[in-house]
N, C-alpha and C positions, 0 to 999 in steps of 0.2 A: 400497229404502233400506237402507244398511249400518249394521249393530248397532255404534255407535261402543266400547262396551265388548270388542267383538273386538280393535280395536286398543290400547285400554291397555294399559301396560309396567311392571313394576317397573326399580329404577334398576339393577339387575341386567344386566338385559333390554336396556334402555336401552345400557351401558354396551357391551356388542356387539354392539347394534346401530348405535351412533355409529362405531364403531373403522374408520377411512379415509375414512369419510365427509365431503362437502364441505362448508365453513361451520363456525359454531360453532352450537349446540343445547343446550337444557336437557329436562328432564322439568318438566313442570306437570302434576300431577294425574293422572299416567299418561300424559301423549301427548307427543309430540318437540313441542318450539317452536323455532322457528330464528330463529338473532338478527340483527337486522337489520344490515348493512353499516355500517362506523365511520365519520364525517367524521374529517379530519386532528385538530383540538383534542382528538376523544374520547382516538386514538392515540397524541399527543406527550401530553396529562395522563396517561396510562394508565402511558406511559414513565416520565415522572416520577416518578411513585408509585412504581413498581418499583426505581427506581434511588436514592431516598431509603428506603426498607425495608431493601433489600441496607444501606446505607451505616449503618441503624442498627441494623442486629444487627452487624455488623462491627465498627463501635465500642464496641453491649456487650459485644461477644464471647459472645453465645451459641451455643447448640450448636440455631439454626435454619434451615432453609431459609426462601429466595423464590419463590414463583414467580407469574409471568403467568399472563394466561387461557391455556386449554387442560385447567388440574385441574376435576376434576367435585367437588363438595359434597353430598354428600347429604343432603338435610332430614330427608326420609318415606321412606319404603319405595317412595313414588312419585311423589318428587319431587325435583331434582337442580338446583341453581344451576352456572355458571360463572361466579365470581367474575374483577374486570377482574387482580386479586392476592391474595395472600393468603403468611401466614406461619404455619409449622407449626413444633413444636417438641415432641420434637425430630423429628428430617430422617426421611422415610422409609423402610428399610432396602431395601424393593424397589423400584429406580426404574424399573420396567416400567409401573409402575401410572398408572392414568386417575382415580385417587381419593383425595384428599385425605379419611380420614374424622375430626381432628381440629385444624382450624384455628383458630389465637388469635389472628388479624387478620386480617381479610375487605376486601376496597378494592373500590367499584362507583363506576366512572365515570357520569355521569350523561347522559344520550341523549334528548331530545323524545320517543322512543316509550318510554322507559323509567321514566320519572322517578319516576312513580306507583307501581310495582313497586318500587325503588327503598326506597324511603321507607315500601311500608305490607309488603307479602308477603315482599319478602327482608329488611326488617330484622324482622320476628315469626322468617320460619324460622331465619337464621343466628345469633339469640339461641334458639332453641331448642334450638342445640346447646351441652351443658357447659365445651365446650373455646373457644368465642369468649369473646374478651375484650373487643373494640374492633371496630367496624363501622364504615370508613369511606365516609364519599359525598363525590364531590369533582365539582361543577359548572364547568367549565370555561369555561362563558360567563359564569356570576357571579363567576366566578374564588372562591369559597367552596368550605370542606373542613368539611366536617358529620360530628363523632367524636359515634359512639353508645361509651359505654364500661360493662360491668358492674361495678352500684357494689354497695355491700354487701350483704348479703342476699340476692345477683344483680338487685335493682332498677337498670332504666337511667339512664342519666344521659349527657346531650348538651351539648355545648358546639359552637359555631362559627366560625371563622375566614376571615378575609376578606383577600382580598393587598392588600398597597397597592397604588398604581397605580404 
């Protein structure tokens, strides 16, 4: 029987050991999770979100990046999200890099195998970081966008929207 604490990783660790690697992957708790394959609706919502981010820092003309999944998040020391988007401010000076370490807007497309994640462990870690502001979750099947936003004192506060038909 293999000693599973052999294989945990800090996000460090993590971070080259993912680099070429196939698929997308996070860190949980020290050990690689690999994310399950997209249906179409996850990919076209994911799109969307991306492409209404760009188009609202453009308008306010801030001095932020966008970007898709692909950046690493890091919670814990061992443990590491792939957000579906996210916005960082300001832009990162090295763009070599696999890690977003201060993002103020997080977007997680919502997935059957993920939902639960979703809604309890990524929205505790990604408000654990000082620099999120706003956590979105966007359901694609319910066609709802669930905005976590830090409200004063950093206590949360959510609101929901729903498309018309």
């Amino acid at each position: 029987m293999s000693n599973p604490a052999k294989n945990e990783m800090d996000v460090d660790a993590f971070l080259v050991w993912g680099e070429g690697r196939d698929g997308r992957w996070e860190l949980r708790d020290g050990q690689p999770v690999k994310m399950a394959p997209e249906r179409a609706a996850h990919a076209l919502t994911k799109l969307s979100a991306y492409i209404a981010l760009i188009n609202g820092v453009q308008r306010a003309g801030l001095r932020c990046r966008v970007f898709r999944d692909g950046m690493t998040v890091r919670i814990a020391a061992r443990t590491a999200f792939e957000p579906d988007a996210l916005v960082v401010c300001p832009p990162p000076t090295d763009l070599n890099t696999m890690e977003i370490p201060n993002p103020v807007i997080v977007v997680e497309v919502l997935s059957p195998s993920t939902a639960a994640d979703d809604h309890g462990l990524k929205l505790d870690g990604y408000f654990s970081l000082p620099s999120v502001e706003h956590y979105l979750i966007l359901d694609a099947d319910r066609r709802v966008l669930i905005h976590h936003k830090r409200g004063q004192a950093g206590e949360g506060e959510v609101a929901a929207f729903f498309a018309a038909d």
